[in-house]
KEGU-119797 format. One record per residue: residue in one letter; x, z, y of N, C-alpha, C in turn. Coordinates in steps of 0.1 Angstrom, whole numbers, plus 5000, padded with zeros to 4 digits. Example, Ala and Ser with C-alpha at 12.3 -4.5 7.8 and 13.67 -1.06 7.14 Angstrom:
2
a513250784943512350784955513250784967s512850714978513750714989512950795000
//
This chain:
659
x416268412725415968532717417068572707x418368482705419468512695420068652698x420368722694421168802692422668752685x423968732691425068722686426068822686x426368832676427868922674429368812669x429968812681431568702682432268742673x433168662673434168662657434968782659x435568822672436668982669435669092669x434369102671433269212667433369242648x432969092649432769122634433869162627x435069112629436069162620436769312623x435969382631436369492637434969582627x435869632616434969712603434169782612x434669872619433670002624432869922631x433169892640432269802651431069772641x431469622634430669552625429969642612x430169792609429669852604428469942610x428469902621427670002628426669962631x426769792629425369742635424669672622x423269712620422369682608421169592615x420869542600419769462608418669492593x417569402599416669502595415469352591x414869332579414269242580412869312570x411469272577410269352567409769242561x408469272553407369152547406369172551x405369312559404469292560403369402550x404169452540403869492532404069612531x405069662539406069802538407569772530x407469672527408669612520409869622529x410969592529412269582540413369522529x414069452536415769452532416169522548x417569552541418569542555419669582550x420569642557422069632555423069622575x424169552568425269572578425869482585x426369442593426769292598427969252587x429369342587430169372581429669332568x428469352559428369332545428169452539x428969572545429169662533427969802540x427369822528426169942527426870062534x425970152541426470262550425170392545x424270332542422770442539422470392519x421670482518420870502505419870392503x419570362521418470302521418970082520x419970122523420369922525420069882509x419069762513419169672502418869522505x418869422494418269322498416969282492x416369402486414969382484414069522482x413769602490413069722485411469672483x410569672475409569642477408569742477x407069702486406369802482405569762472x405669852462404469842454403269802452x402869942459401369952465401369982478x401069842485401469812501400769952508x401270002519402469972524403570102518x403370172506403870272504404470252485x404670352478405570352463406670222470x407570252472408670202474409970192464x410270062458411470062450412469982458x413770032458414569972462415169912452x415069752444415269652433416769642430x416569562439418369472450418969552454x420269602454420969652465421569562477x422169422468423069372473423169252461x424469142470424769042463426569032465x427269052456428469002454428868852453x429568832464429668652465431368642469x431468572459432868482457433068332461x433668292473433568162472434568132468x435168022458436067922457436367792467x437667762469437667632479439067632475x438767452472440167362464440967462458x440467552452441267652444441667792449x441267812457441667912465440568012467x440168152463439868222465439068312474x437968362478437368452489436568532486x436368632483435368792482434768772495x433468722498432868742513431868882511x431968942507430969092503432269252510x431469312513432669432514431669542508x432569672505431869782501433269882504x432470012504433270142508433470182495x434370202492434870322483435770462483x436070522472436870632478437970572483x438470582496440370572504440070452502x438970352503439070182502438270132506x438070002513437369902516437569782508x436569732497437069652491435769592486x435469442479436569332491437069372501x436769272516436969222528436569152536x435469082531435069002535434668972545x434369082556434269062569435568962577x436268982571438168932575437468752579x436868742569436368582574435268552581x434668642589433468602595433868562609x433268472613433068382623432268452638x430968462631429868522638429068592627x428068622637426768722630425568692643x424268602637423468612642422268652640x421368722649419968712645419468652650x418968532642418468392647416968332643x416068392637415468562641415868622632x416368542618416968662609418468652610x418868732601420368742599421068642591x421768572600422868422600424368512599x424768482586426468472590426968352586x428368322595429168202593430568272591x430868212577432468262576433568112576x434568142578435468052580436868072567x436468032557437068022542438167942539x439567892547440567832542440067672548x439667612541438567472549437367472549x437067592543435867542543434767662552x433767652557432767702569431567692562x431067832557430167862551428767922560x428067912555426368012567425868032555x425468182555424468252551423368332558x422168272551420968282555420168422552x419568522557418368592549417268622552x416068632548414968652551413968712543x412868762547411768822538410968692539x409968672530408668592525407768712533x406868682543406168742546404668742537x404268882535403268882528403468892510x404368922508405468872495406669032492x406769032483408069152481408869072474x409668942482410668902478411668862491x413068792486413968792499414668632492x414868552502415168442503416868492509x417968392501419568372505420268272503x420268212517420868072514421868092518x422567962514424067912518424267762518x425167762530425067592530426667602535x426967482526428567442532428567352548x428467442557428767312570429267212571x430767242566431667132569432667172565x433967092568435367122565435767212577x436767282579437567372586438367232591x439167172586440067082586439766962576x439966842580439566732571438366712565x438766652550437666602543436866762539x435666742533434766802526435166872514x435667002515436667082499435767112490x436667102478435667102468435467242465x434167322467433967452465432767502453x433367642446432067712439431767802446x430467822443429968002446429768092433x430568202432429468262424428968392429x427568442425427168522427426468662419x426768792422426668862414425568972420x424268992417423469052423423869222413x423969272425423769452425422369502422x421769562412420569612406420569772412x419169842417419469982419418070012414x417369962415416070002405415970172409x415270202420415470322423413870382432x413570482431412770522442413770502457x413170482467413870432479414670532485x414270632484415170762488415770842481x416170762470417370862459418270752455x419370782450420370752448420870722434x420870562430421370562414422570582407x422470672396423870682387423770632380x425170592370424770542362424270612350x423270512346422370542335422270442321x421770512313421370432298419870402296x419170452308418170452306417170302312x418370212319418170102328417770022314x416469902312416469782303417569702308x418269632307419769572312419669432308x418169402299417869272293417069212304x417969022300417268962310416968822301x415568762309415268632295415568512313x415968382303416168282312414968192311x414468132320413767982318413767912328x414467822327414867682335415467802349x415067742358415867842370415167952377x414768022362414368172368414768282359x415368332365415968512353415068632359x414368672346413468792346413868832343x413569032348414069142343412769242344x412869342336411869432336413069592333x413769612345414969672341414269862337x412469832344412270002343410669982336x410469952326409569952316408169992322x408670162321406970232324406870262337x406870172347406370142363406269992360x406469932351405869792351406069692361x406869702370407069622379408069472373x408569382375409069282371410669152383x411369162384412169132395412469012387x412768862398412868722394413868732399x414568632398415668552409415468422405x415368332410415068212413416268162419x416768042410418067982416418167862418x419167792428419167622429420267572418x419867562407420867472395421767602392x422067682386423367792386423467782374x425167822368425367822352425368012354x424568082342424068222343424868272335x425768382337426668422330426468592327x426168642310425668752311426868862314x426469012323427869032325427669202321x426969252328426769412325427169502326x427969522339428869602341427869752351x428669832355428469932369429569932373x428969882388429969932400429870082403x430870162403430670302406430970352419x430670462420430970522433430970432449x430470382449430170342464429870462474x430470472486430370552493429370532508x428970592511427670542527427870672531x428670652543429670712555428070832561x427070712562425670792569425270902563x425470892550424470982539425371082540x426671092538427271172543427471292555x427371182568427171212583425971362584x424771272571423471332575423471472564x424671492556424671632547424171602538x423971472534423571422518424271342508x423871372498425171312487425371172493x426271142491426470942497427670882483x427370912476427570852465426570792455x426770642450425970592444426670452429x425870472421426570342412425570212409x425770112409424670012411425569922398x424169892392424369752384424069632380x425469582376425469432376425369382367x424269232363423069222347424369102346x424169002356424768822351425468812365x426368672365426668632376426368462375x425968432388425268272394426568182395x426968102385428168012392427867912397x427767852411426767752414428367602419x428167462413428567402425428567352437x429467402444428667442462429267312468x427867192467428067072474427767082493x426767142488426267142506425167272504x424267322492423467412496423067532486x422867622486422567722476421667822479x420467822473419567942474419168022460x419368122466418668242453416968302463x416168362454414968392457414868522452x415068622455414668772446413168792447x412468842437410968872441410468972427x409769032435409269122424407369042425x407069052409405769042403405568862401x405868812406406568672401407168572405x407368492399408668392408408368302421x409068282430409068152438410268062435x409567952432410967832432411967832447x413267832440414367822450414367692457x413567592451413567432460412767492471x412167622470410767612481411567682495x413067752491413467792500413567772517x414067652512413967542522412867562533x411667532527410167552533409867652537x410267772530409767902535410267912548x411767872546412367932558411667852573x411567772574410867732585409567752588x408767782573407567832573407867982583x408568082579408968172587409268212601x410168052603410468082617409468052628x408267932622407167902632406468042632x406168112623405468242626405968302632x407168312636407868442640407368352659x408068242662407768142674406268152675x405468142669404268152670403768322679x404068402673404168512675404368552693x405668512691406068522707405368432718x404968302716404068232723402668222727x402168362716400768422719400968512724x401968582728402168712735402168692750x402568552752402468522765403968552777x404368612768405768722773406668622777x407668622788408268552793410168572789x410168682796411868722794412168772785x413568742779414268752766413868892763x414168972770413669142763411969172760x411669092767410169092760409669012749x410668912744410168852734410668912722x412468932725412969022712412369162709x411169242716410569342714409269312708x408769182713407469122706407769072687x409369042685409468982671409769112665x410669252674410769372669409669432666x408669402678407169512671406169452659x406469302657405769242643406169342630x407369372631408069462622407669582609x406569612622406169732615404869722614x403769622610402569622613402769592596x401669672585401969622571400169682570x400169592555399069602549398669732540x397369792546396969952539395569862535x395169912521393869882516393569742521x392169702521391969572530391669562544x392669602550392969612566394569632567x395169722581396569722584396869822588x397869882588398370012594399370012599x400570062602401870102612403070182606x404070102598405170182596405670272607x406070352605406270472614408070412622x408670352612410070352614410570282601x411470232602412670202588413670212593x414270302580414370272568413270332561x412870472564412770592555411270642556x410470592569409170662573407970592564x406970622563405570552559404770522567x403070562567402470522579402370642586x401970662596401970832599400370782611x399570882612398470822618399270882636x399670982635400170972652400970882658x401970842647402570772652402070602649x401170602645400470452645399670422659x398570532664397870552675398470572688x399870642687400270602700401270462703x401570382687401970292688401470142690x399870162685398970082687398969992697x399069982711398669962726399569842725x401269922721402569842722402769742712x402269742704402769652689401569622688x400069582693399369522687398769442703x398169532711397469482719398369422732x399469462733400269372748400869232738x401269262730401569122721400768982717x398869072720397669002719397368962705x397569022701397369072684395969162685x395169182690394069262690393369242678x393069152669392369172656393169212645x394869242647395469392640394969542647x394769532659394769672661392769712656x392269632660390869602650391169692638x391469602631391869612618392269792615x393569802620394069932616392770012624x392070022631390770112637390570142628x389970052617388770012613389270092601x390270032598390970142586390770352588x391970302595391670512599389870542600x389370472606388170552605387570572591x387870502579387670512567388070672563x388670642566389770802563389470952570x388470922582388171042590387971162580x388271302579387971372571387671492582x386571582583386471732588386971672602x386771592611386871532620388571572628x389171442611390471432617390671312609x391871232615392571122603393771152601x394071062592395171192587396571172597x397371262594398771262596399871182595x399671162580400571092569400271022556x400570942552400270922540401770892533x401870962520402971012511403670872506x404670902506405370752499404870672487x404470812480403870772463402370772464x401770762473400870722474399570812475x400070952475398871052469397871062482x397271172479396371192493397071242503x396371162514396771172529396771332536x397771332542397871482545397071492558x396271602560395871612575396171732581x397471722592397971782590398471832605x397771772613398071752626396971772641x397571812652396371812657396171702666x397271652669397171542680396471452676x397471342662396771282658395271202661x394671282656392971232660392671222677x393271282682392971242698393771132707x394571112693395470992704394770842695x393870852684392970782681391870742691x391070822700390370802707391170732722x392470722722393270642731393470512723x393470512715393570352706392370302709x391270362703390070272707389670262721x389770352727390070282745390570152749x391970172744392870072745392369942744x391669942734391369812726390069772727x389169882733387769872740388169772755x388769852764389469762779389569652776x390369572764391069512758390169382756x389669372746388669292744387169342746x386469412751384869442754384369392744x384569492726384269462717383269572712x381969592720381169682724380869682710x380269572700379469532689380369632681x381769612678382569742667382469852673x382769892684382570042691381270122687x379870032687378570092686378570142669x378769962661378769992649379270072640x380670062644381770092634382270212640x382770242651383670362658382470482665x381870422673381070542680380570692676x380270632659379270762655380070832651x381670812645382770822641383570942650x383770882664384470992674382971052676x382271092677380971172679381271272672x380971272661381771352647382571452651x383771332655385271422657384771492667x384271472680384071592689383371742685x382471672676381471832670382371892663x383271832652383871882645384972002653x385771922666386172002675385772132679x384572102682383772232688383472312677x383172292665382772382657384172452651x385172382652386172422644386472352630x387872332627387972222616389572292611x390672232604391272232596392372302603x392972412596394272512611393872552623x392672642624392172642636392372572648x392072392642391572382655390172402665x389772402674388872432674388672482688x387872442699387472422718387472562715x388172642725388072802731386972792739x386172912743385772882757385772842769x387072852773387272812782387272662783x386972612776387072422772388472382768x389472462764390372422762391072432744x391872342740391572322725392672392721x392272522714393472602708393772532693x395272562685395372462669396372542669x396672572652397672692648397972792646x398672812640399273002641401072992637x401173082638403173092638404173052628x403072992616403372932604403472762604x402472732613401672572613402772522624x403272352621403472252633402472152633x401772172646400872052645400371952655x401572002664401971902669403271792672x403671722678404471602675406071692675x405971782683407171892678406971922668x407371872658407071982643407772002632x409372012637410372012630410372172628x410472172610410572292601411572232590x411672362586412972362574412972542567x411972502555411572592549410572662559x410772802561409872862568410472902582x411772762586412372832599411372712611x410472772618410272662627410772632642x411272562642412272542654411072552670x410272432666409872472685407972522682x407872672681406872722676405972662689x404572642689403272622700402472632693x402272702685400772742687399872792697x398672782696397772832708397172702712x397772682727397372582738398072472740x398772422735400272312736399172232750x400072222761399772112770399171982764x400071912760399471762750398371732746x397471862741396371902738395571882745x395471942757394671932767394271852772x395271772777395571622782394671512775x394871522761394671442747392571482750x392671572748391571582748390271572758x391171622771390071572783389871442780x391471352779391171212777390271152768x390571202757388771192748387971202752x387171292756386171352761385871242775x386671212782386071142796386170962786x386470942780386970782772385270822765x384770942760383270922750381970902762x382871002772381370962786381570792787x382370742791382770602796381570542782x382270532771381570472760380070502762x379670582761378270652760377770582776x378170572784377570482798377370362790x378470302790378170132782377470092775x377270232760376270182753374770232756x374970272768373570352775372870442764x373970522763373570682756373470792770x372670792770372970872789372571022786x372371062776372371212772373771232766x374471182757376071202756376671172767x376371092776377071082786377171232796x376071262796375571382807377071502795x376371512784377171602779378471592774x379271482770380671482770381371462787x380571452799381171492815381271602811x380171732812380171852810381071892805x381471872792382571922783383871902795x383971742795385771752800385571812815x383971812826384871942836385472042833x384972122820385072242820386672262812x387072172808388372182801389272122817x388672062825389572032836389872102843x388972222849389172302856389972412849x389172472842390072572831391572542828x391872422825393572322830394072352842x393772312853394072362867394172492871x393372572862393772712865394772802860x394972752848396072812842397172762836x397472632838398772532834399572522844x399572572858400572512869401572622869x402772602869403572702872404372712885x403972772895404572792906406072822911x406572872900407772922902408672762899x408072712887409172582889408472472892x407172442897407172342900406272222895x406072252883405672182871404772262860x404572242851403572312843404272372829x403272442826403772532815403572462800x404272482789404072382779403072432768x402972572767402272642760401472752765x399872792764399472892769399372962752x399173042750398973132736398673292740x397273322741397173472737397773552758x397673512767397973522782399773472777x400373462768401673422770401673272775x402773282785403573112792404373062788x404472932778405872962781406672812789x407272892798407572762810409472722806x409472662796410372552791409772462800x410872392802410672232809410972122798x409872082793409971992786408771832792x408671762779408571622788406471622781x406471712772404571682768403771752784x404271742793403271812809403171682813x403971532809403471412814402271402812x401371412794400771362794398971442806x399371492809398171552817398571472834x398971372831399071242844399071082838x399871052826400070972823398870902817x397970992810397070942799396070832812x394970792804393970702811393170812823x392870892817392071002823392871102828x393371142836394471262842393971402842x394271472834393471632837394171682847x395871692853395871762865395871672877x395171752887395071712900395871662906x395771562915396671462921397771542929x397271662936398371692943399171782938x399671742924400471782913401071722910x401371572912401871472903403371472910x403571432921404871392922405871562916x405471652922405971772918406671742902x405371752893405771762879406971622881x406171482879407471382876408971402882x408871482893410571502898411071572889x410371712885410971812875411371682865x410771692860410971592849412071502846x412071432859413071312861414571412864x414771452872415771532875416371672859x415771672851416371752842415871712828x415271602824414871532811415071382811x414971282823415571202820416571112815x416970992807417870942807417870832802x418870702802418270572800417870572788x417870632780417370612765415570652761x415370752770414270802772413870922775x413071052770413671192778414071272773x415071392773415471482767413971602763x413871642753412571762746412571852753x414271892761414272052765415272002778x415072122791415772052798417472142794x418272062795419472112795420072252799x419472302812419272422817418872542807x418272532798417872622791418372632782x418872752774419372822768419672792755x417972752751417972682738418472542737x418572482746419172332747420572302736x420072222727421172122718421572022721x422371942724422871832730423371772724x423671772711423771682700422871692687x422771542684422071572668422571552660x423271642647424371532640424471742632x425071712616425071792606424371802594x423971872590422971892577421571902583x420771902572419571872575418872002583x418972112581419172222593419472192603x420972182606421372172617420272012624x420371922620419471812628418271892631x417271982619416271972622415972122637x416872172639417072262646417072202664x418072082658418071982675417171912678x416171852668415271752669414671782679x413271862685412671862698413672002710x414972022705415272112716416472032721x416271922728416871882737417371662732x416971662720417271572714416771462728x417071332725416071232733415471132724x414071132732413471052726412970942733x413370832725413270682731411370692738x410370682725408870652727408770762743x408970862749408770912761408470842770x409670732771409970672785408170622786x407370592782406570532781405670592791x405470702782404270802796405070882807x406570862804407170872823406870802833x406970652828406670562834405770532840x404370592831403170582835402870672845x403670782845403070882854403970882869x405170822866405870822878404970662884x404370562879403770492887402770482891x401970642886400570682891401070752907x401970852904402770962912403170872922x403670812922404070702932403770572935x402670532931401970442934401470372950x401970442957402370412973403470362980x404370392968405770382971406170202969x406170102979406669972975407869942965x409070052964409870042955409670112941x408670132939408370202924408570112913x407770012915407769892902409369892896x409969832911411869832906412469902906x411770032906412770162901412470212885x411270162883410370172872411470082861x411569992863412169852854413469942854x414269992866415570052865415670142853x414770192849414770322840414470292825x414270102822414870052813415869972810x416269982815417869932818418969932806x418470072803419470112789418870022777x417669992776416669932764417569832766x417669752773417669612771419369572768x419869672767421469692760421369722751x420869862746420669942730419969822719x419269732723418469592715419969542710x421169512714422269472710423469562702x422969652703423669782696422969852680x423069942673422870012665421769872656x420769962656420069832646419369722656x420069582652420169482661418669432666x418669412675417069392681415969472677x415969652675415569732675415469822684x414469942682414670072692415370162685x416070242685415970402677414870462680x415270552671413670712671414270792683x416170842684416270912690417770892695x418171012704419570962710420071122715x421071162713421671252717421371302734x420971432730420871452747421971492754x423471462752424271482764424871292757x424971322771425871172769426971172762x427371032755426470872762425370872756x424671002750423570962742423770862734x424170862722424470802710423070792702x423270672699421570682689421670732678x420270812671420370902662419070812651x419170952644417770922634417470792631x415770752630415970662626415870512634x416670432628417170282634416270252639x414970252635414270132641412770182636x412370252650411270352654409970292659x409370282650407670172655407170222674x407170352676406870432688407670382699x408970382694409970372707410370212713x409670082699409569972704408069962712x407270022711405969992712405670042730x406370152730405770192745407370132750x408170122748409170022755408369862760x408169782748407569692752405869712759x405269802757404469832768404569832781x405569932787405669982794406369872804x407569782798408269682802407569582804x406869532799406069392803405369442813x404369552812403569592823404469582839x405369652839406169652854406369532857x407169432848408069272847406369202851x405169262853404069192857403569212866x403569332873403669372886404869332895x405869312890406769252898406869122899x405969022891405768872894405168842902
//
């Protein structure tokens, strides 16, 4: 399951700055950063914690400044950008870079061969960093110090620190722990926990650091971080520091955690059942994003930058909880959102700072009634369906039919209109001020699909629990949204279906949301449709990364994502690729072809790219997205809960058909 990066990678800056890695708690918490050392985002640190799990996010730690000494001789193992500079260097001495499951470097120091360790405390908003002297390079055992100088940013997670007067900069010592309370009225409290270190008060700002990304992305990328004390430790054989916010862990415990860590993570992968390396490094990737909401669990959307978002938790559900066999998290997060049902929806989003949950969406709540499917198949956990969920989606359907929040709300014809020319409410929903890039209101395909699939998933339930009058009446509902589908979503002229009905308008973009009326559990169009739509598809949206939004052929088509926040947000669904697709292609080209003896291994072919990109950009991660003209360069953000989840879905399922 290692992930290695060789000694001429690492010392190759760009290269070695390009690949991040990424470590969570569980909490919504994260560190991460660069192989290289040196920060590239707003977002790299080595301790952001959450607050109030899984959201109020402070980024504490930026980083650690480390100097090794050996028999007198000198080494800066830290690097940072500045203006016209890279300075230190410290990549110059790296050896390797592993993710072993966390991030290992080994540098090679004059004689002496150092390893650095990091990790999160799971369940904890703190980060463990060790160091151990391996050995000599040459000869005997050199006599070496460490010292180390931790970077303070004390910041909300998505802004940028200057320097300020307004930082507390006071720190009290006792025995081997230094407290700080550097921002008074948020009350929070940052430890560091050390093995034996002489603490030296120091108080400087590092200024102007530069992050190439922030830049890239049309945002300030300038920042100043500060430095309270520096750790001079004698570096016999081992050295740990413990950062933690709300109170200390002893640095002797380092030791323990870390192994405590790595059986969980082993443990993890051995309940999954999953055999080959790309299914295991997707099973330790999708633990990633599973964090604590209230007293239950919910779904980072992505890190660095995302929260929980409820669509993208429910379509990620399947992949990251239940092929992993984790089914008493996806319980859990159920059991949560339905707390939250409001006007028969759950929400959208929930705010970084914590406020109320936006409802804001239409999909959302219908790809909810595909989670509890999921997880109904799953375990035949009738007793929570009756108690807890049933009366719950019952709701949401009336609420449907009567109409609820942005007109949503069943037309007559059974089909679910949501919107007007102001609203995004569905998974296309990139805006920028009042410009909206891929307008659907009306009828959006996805819709349809989403909802027959509800509708035939509440008959199924209502059989089971021998409701045989919901049953009689949620069939009724989805014929009549089936047929009314069939009549007016096929488009003859190309082959495939239309993406939007609104008001008699069509509009026949070829984009990749006409899967889901094949792919879902329940299929609303007719079989002798399917191979038709998947060729369109395949032939002008596919790619190894996943599918393009828009096909290339058309007019509106953007083929890169990259500028100011306009410009990105303009490419986002018109042509951009998105990794999470491959998922319901897959599904539908192995519905569509399900006769075909070579489907399974043509199926597996069309992840191909995955199991390379896991060694690229953020290391044993998915991206969110990837440039739609080649080579499709990964975009946005690193490490996308959706695009690990129906990867590892979608991948273990075929790698199991093919055993």
């Amino acid at each position: 399951m290692m992930i290695e990066i060789k000694e001429s990678y690492c010392k190759n800056f760009d290269f070695a700055t390009s690949l991040e890695w990424l470590e969570t708690n569980g909490l919504g918490g994260f560190a991460m950063g660069t192989v290289s050392g040196a920060p590239t985002r707003r977002y790299h640190s080595y301790l952001t914690a959450a607050l109030t799990p899984p959201v109020v996010r402070r980024a504490l730690v930026a980083k650690i400044e480390e100097t090794l000494e050996v028999d007198g001789e000198t080494f800066d193992l830290s690097a940072n950008q500045y203006p016209g500079t890279i300075y230190p260097q410290g990549y110059k001495f790296l050896k390797s870079f592993r993710l072993d499951p966390f991030p290992i470097w080994t540098f090679e120091c004059g004689n002496a061969v150092v390893e650095k360790r990091l990790f999160m405390v799971n369940g904890r908003n703190a980060t463990a960093v060790r160091y151990r002297l391996l050995s000599a390079a040459r000869g005997n055992r050199p006599k070496a110090r460490l010292r180390l100088r931790p970077l303070l940013s004390c910041k909300d997670f998505h802004s940028l620190m200057k320097k300020t007067n307004a930082l507390d900069t006071a720190f009290t010592l006792r025995d081997e722990v230094i407290e700080m309370g550097p921002e008074p009225g948020l009350g929070y409290r940052i430890f560091f926990s050390h093995s034996g270190a002489a603490v030296k008060a120091t108080g400087y700002w590092y200024e102007d650091f530069r992050y190439p990304i922030e830049a890239e992305r049309g945002f300030d990328f300038s920042e100043d971080l500060f430095q309270p004390f520096e750790l001079d430790f004698d570096f016999r054989r081992e050295v740990s520091v413990i950062i933690s916010e709300g109170r200390s862990i002893d640095a002797v415990a380092a030791a323990e955690l870390e192994k405590s860590e790595i059986r969980r993570r082993n443990r993890l992968v051995r309940r999954s059942g999953l055999e080959s390396k790309t299914e295991k490094l997707l099973v330790l990737a999708s633990e990633k994003f599973v964090a604590e909401r209230g007293s239950g669990n919910t779904i980072i959307a992505g890190y660095p930058w995302f929260s929980d978002w409820g669509r993208d938790t429910m379509i990620a559900l399947a992949g990251l909880t239940l092929k992993p066999k984790r089914a008493d998290i996806a319980r859990s997060i159920l059991a949560e959102y339905a707390g939250f049902v409001s006007e028969g929806m759950i929400p959208n989003r929930f705010p970084d700072n914590g406020e109320t949950p936006d409802y804001n969406t239409a999909d959302a709540t219908l790809w909810y009634f595909e989670g509890v499917r999921s997880y109904i198949e799953q375990t035949g956990d009738l007793d929570f369906l009756e108690t807890e969920l049933y009366g719950k989606l019952a709701e949401i359907v009336h609420q449907h039919l009567r109409g609820t929040r942005y007109g949503i709300r069943v037309d007559t014809d059974g089909l679910l209109h949501a919107g007007g020319p102001d609203t995004q409410l569905t998974w296309m929903d990139a805006k920028n001020g009042a410009t909206v890039f891929t307008p659907r209101d009306g009828k959006p395909i996805e819709l349809q699909a989403l909802w027959y699939n509800a509708l035939r998933s509440m008959a199924d339930f209502a059989e089971i629990l021998g409701f045989d009058d919901d049953r009689v009446r949620f069939d009724s509902l989805a014929n009549l949204t089936r047929f009314s589908f069939n009549a007016v979503f096929w488009n003859t002229e190309t082959g495939c279906l239309y993406d939007v009905i609104n008001n008699g308008l069509r509009d026949a973009r070829i984009r990749p949301n006409q899967l889901f009326a094949i792919s879902l559990q329940h299929p609303v169009l007719e079989r002798r449709y399917w191979r038709s739509v998947v060729d369109r598809v395949r032939s002008e949206l596919l790619t190894p990364f996943g599918l393009r939004t828009l096909s290339p052929r058309d007019p509106g088509y953007i083929g890169h994502y990259r500028g100011n926040a306009f410009e990105r947000d303009s490419a986002y669904h018109q042509g951009t690729v998105w990794a999470w697709l491959i998922g319901p292609f897959i599904d539908a080209f192995r519905r569509a072809y399900s006769d075909d003896p070579n489907a399974e291994k043509q199926a597996l072919g069309f992840l191909t790219g995955f199991e390379e990109h896991l060694h690229v950009a953020c290391l044993g991660q998915i991206s969110e997205i990837f440039d739609g003209d080649p080579p499709h360069a990964p975009r946005g953000c690193p490490a996308q809960a959706w695009s690990v989840a129906e990867v590892l879905r979608v991948y273990s399922s075929v790698m199991s058909a093919l055993s």
